[in-house]
C-alpha positions as CSV (number, residue, x, y, z in Angstrom):
1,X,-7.9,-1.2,47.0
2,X,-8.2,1.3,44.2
3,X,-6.5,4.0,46.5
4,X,-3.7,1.8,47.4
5,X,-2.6,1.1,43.2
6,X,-3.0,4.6,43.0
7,X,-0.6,5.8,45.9
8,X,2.2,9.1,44.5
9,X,5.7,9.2,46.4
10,X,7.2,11.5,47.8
11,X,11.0,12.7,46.1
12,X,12.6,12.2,49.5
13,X,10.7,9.2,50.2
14,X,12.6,5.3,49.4
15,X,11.0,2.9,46.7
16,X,11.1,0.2,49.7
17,X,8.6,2.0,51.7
18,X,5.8,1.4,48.8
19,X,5.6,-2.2,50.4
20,X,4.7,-0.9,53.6
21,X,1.4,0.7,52.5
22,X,2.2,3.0,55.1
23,X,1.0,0.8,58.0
24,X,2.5,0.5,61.4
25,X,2.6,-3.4,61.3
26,X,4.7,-3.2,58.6
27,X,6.9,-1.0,59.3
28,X,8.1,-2.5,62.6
29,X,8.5,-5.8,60.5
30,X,10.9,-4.3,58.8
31,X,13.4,-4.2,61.5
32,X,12.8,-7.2,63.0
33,X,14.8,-10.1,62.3
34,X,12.2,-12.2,62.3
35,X,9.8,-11.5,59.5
36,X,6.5,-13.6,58.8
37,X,5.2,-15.0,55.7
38,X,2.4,-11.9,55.8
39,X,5.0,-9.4,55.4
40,X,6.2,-10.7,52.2
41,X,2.6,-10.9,50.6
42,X,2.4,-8.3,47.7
43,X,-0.6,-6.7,48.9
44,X,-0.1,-6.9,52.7
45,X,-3.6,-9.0,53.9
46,X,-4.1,-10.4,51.1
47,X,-3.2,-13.8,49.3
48,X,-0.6,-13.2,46.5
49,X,-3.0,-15.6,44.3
50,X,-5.7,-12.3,44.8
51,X,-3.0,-9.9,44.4
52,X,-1.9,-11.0,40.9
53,X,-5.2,-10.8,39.8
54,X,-6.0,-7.2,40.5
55,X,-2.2,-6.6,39.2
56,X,-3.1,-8.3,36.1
57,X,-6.3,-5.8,35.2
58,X,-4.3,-2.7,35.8
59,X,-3.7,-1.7,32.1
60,X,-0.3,-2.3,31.1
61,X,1.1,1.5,30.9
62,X,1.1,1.4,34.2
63,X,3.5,-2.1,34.8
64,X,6.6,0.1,35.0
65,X,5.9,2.5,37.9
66,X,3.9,-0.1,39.9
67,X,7.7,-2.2,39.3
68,X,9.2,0.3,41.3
69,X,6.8,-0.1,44.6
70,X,9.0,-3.0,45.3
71,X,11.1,-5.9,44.5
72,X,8.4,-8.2,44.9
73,X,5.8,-6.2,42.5
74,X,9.0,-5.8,40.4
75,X,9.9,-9.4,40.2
76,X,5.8,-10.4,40.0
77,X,5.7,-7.7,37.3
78,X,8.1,-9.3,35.4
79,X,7.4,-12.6,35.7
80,X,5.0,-15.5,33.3
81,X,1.8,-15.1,35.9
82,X,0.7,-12.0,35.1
83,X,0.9,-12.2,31.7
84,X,-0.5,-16.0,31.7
85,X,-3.3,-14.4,34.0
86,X,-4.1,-11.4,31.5
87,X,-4.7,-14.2,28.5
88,X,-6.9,-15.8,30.7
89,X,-8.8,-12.9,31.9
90,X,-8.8,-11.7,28.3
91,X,-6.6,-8.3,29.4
92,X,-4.3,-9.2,26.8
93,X,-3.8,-5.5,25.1
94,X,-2.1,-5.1,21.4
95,X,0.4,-2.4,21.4
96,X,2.5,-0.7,18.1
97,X,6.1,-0.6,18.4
98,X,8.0,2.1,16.0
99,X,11.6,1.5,14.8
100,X,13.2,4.8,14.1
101,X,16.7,6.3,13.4
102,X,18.7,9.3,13.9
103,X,22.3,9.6,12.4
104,X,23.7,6.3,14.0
105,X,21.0,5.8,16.3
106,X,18.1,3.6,17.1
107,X,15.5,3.6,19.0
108,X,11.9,1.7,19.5
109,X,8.7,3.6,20.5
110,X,6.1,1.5,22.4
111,X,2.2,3.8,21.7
112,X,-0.7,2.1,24.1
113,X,-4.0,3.0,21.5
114,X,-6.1,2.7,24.5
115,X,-4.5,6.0,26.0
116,X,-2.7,7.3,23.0
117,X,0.6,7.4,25.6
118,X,4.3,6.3,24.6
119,X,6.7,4.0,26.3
120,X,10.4,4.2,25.5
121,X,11.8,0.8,25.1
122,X,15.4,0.5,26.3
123,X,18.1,1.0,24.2
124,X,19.6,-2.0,22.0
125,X,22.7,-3.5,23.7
126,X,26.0,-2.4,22.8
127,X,27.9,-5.3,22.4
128,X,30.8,-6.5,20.6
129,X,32.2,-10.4,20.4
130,X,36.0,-10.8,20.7
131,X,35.3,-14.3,18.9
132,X,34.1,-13.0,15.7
133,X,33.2,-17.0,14.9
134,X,31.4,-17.7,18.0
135,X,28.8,-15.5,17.1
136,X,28.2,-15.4,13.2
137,X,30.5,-14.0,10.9
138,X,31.9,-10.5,12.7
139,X,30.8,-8.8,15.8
140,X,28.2,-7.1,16.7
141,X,27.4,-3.5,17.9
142,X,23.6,-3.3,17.8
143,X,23.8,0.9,19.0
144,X,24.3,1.3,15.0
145,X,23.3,-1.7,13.3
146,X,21.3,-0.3,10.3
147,X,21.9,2.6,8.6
148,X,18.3,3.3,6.4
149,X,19.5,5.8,4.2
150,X,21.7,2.8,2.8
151,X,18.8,1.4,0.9
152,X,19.3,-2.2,-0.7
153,X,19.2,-0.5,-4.1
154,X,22.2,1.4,-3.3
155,X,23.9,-2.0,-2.0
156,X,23.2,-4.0,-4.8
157,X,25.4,-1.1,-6.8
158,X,28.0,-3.7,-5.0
159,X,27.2,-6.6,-7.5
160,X,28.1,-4.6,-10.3
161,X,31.7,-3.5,-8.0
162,X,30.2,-0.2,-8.7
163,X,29.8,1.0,-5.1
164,X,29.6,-1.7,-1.9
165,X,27.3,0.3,1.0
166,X,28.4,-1.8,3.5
167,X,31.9,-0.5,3.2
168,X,30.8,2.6,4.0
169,X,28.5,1.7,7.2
170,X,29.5,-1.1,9.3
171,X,26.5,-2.2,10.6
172,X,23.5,-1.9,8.3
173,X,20.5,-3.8,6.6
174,X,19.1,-5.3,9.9
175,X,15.6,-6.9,9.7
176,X,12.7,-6.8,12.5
177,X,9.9,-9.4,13.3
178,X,7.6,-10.0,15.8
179,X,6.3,-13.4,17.4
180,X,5.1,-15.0,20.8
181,X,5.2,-11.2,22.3
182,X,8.6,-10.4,21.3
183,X,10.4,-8.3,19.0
184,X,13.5,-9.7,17.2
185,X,16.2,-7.9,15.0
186,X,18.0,-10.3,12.5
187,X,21.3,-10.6,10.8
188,X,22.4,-7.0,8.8
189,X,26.3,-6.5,8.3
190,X,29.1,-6.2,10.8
191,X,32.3,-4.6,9.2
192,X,32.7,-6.7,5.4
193,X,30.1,-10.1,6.9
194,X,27.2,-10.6,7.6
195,X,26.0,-11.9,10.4
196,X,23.7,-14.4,11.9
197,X,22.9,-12.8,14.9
198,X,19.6,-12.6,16.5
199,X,18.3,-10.2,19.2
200,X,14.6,-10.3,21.2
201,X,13.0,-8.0,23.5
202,X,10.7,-9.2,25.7
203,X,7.9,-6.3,26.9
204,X,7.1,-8.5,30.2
205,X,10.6,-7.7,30.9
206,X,11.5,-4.9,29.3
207,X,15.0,-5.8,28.7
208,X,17.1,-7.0,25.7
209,X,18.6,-10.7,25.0
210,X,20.5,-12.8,23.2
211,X,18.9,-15.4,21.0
212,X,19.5,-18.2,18.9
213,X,21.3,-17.0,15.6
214,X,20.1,-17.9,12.6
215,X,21.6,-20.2,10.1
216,X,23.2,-18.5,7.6
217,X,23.9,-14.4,8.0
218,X,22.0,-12.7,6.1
219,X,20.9,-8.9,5.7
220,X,17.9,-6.5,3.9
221,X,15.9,-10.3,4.1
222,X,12.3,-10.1,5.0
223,X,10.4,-11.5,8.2
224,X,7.1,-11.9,8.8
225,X,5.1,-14.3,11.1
226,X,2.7,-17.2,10.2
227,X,1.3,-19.9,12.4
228,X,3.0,-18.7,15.8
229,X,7.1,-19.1,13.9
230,X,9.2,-16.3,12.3
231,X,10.2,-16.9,8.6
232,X,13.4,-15.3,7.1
233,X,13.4,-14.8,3.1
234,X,16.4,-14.0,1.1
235,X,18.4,-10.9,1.7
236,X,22.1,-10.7,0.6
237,X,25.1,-11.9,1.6
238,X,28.8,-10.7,1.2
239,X,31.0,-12.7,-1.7
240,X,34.2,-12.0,-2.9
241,X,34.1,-9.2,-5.4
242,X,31.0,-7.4,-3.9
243,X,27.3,-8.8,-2.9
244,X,24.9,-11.6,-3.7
245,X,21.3,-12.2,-3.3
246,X,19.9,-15.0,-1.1
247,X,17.5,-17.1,-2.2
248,X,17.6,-19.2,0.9
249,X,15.0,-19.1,3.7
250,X,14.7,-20.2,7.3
251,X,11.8,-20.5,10.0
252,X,12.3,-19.6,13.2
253,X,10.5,-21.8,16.4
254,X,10.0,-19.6,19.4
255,X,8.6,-23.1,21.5
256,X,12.1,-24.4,21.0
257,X,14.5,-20.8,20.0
258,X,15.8,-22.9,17.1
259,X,16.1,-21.7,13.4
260,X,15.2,-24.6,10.4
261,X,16.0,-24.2,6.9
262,X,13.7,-24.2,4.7
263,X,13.7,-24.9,0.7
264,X,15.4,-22.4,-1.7
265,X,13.1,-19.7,-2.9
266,X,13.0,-20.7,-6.5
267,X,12.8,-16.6,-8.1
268,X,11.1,-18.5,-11.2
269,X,10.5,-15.7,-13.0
270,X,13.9,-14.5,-13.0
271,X,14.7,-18.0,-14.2
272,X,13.6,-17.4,-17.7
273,X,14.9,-14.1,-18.8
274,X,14.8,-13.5,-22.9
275,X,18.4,-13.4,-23.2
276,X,21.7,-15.5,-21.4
277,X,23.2,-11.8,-21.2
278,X,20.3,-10.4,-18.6
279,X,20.2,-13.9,-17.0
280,X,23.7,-13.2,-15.6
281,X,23.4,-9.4,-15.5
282,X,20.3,-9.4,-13.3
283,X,19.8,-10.7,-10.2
284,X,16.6,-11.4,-8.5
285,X,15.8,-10.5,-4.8
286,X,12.9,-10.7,-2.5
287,X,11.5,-6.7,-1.7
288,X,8.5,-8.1,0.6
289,X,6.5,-10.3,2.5
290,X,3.1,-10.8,3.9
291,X,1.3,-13.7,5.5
292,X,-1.8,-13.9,3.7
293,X,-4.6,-16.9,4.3
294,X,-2.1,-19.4,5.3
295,X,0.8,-18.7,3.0
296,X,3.8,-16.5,2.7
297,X,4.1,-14.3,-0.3
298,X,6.8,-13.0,-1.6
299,X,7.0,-10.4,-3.9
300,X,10.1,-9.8,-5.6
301,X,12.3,-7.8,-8.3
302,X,15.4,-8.2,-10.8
303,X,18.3,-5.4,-10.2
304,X,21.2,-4.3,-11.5
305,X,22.2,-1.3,-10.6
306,X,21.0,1.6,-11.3
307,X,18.6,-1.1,-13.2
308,X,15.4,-2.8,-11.4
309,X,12.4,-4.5,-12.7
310,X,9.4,-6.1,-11.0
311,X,9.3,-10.2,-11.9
312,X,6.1,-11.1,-9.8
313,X,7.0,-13.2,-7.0
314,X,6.5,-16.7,-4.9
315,X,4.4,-18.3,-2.4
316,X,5.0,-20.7,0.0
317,X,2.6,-23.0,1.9
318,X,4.0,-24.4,5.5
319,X,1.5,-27.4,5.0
320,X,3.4,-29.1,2.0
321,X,6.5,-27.0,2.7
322,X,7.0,-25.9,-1.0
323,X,7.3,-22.9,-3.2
324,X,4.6,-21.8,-6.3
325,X,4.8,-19.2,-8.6
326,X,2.5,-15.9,-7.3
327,X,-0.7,-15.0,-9.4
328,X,0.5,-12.8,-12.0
329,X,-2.0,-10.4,-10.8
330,X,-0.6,-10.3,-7.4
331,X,2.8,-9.8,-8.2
332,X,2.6,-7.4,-11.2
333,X,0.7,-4.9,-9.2
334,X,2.5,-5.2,-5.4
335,X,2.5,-1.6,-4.7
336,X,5.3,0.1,-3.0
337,X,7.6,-3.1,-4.2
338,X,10.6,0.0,-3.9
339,X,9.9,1.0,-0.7
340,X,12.4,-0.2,2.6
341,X,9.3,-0.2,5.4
342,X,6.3,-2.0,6.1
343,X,3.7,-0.6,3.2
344,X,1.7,-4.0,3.4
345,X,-0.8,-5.4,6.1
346,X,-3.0,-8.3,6.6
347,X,-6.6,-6.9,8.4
348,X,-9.2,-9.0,8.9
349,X,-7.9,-11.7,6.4
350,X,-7.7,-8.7,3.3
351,X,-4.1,-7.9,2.2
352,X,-3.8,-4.4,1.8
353,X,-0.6,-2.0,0.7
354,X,0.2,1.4,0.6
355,X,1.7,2.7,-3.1
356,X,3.1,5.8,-2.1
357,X,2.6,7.0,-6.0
358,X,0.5,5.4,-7.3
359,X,-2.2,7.9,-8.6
360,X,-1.6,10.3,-11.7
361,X,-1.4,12.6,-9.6
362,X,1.6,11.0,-7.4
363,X,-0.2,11.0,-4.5
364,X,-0.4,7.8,-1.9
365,X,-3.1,5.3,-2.3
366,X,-4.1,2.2,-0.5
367,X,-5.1,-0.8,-2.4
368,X,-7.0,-4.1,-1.4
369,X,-5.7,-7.4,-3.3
370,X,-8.7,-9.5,-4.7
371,X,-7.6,-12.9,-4.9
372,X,-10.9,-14.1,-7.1
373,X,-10.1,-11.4,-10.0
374,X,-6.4,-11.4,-9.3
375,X,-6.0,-7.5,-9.1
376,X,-5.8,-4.7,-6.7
377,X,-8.0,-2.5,-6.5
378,X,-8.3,1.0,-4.3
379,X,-9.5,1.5,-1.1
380,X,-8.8,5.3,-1.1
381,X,-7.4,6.8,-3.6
382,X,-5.7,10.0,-2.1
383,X,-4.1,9.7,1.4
384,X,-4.7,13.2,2.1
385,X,-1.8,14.4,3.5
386,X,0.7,16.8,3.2
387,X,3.4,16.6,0.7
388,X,6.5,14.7,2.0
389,X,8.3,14.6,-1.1
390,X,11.5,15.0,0.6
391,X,11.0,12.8,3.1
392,X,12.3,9.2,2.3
393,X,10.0,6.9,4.4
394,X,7.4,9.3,5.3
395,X,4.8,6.4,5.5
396,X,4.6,2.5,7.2
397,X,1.4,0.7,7.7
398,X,0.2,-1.6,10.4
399,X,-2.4,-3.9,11.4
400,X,-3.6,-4.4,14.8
401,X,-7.2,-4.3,16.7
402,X,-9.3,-5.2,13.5
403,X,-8.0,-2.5,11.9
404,X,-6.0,-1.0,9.4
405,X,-3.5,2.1,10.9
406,X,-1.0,4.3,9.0
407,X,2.2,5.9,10.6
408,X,2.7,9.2,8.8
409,X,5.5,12.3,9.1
410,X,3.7,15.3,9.2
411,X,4.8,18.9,8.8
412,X,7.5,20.0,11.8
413,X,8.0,16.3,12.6
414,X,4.7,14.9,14.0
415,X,4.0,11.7,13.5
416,X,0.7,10.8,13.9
417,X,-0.7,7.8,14.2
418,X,-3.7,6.9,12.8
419,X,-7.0,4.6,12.3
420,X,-9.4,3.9,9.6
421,X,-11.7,1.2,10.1
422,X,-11.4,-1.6,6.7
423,X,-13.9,-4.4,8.1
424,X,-16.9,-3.4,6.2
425,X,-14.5,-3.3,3.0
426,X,-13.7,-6.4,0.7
427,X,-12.3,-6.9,-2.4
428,X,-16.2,-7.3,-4.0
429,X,-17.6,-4.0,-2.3
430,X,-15.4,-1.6,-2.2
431,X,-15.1,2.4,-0.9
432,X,-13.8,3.1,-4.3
433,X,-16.7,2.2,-6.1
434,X,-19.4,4.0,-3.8
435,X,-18.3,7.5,-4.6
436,X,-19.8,8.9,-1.5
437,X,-18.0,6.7,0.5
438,X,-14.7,7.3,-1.5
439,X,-14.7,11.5,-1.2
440,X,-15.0,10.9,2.5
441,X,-12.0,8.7,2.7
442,X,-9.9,11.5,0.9
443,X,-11.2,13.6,3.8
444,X,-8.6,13.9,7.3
445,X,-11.5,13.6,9.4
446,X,-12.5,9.6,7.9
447,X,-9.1,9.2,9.8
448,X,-9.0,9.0,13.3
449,X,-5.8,9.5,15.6
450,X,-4.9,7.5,18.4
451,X,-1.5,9.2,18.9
452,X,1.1,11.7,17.9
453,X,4.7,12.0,18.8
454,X,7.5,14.6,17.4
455,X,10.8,12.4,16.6
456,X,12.4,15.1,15.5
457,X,14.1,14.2,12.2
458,X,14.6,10.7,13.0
459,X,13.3,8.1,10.0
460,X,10.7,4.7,10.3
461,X,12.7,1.9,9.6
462,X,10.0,-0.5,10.5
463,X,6.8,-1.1,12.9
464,X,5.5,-4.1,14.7
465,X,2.5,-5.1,16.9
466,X,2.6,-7.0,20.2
467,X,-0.2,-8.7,21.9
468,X,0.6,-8.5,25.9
């Protein structure tokens, strides 16, 4: 049987005769008009019941040439069986997706850790509405929808009428989430609106579609996942005479594809400014999110531009569906609060973050929050990398397989991808406090890689982590 899922074809040779297995049997029931239900098995001689369960322990790199064997593996492939069938059999594998642009491009990278190999995802649809109401606020063109080097500092020029980004780009300030096995892109703008609209790929699949919009447009807001829904937090939103922040939110149901609202996000510090005159000059805005022990927290700052501050945050608990006012701790020392990517992961139940400068010497560090003392402390002090000063999102962090991973630019565009393991850390025994411990983790070879890839000069603009 092994032989048989391992079969090459020959260039001259059609994808229909993979069904065939090369036997003689089959091949005269393929002419006859009268085909039995044997012939149509996916594994001839066996029982498709048998056949999807060797299909679903073949490691998953491998779905997309075994689809082309035939329509039925195709269409078995593709289908809820398999999948349902690896959950069952505990094949369910955890893979890193990597958002990336170049110019007015984008384009997801799928990385299997198990065999450090890449899958391109296909390309975003390219589609425009003719009923710009139908469909949010303005159409849609998801081949450009985000321009990253418009960061949301830059936009929010547009509340002082100083400089509006998203007169320049058309399509920008999209956000990414993942749930139930799919990736989704959210809202951004679409000529002078923003829109509602809401995309999903689907890796079983591997093909785009259209899915519920959410219920307001929004764009720069921040997603993240908590007890199997996607939550949407503020953003910004176009007004006349420029741009305003959101302090709305919404919670998206992947059971049902339906978006709820959910109570305003309160921005409480930003409520009690010292003065009326920074109370109306400033505006506050959520810059993160993490699901952390049961709760969304939101991190947030006051700008107006080319002014920003750091105001601590909010928190909001699903099981009595209101907002609180983040530990001061917590808030006050978020590192990389700035950045546009994903510099903050959940591992093991620890909330960790990347501060790309935090050290006097302005090199990267990775922090652990401790919710007892209300502080972060570092994990390892140095990322010891090379210096990628003149890169603008040289860094994005992930969580996935107990462990916590870093994407990082290298010299000549390599990206590498790579592992340190965080379990035996916690906020009361940490690497930084065993100094033996802490000089190794300065050291490339505590790292280890599970994958490279050259994207030329394309930038992260975000990462997610499927379970499949």
């Amino acid at each position: 049987m092994g032989s048989f899922l391992s079969f090459t074809r020959r260039k001259d040779q059609p994808i229909e005769d993979y069904s065939c297995s090369g036997m003689d049997w089959c091949k005269r029931a393929k002419t006859s008009a009268n085909c039995d239900g044997e012939n149509n098995r996916l594994i001839p001689g066996l029982p498709d019941e048998i056949s999807l369960e060797i299909i679903a322990r073949v490691p998953r790199i491998c779905y997309l040439k075994m689809k082309m064997v035939s329509r039925s593996w195709k269409a078995a492939i593709g289908g809820p069986e398999v999948y349902q069938l690896r959950k069952e059999l505990g094949r369910t594998e955890e893979w890193l997706y990597i958002l990336t642009k170049l110019e007015d491009q984008l384009a997801w990278h799928g990385l299997d850790p198990s065999s450090g190999r890449w899958q391109r995802v296909p390309p975003m649809p390219a589609i425009a509405f003719e009923d710009e109401s139908r469909r949010g606020f303005s159409g849609l063109c998801m081949r450009s929808l985000i321009d990253s080097s418009i960061k949301i500092t830059e936009t929010v020029r547009g509340w002082a009428g100083k400089n509006d980004a998203s007169m320049k780009m058309p399509f920008c300030g999209c956000s990414v989430g993942a749930v139930a096995g799919c990736l989704y892109v959210l809202g951004g703008f679409s000529r002078f609106s923003t829109i509602r609209c809401v995309w999903r790929y689907n890796p079983c699949t591997n093909s785009w579609q259209e899915s519920s919009s959410m219920t307001e447009g929004r764009a720069f807001c921040k997603i993240s996942m908590l007890d199997d829904k996607l939550y949407a937090v503020g953003g910004i939103r176009r007004v006349k005479g420029g741009l305003s922040p959101l302090q709305t939110a919404e919670v998206y149901d992947p059971r049902t594809d339906t978006w709820t609202a959910m109570p305003t996000v309160p921005f409480s510090k930003g409520q009690v400014l010292p003065t009326a005159f920074l109370a109306e000059l400033l505006e506050p805005v959520a810059v993160g999110v993490a699901s952390y022990r049961g709760r969304l927290c939101v991190p947030q700052s006051l700008y107006s531009w080319p002014f920003y501050g750091d105001v601590s945050g909010e928190i909001y608990d699903p099981r009595t569906n209101t907002w609180s006012e983040m530990p001061a701790g917590m808030g006050e020392g978020w590192p990389g609060k700035q950045a546009e990517t994903m510099l903050s992961a959940v591992v093991n139940g620890e909330l960790y973050a990347l501060d790309p400068s935090g050290s006097s010497e302005g090199a990267a560090q990775i922090k652990v929050y401790d919710d007892k003392e209300d502080v972060w402390k570092v994990v390892i002090g140095k990322v010891p990398f090379h210096d990628l000063s003149n890169c603008e999102t040289p860094y994005l962090l992930a969580s996935f397989l107990g462990k916590l991973h870093l994407i990082m630019k290298g010299i000549n565009n390599d990206t590498s991808v790579l592992t340190v393991d965080v379990s035996a850390s916690s906020a009361s025994v940490l690497p930084s406090l065993n100094p033996e411990k802490f000089r190794k983790a300065e050291d490339p070879d505590f790292w280890e890689v599970i994958g490279t890839k050259n994207f030329g000069a394309a930038e992260f603009i975000s990462c997610q982590v499927l379970s499949v």
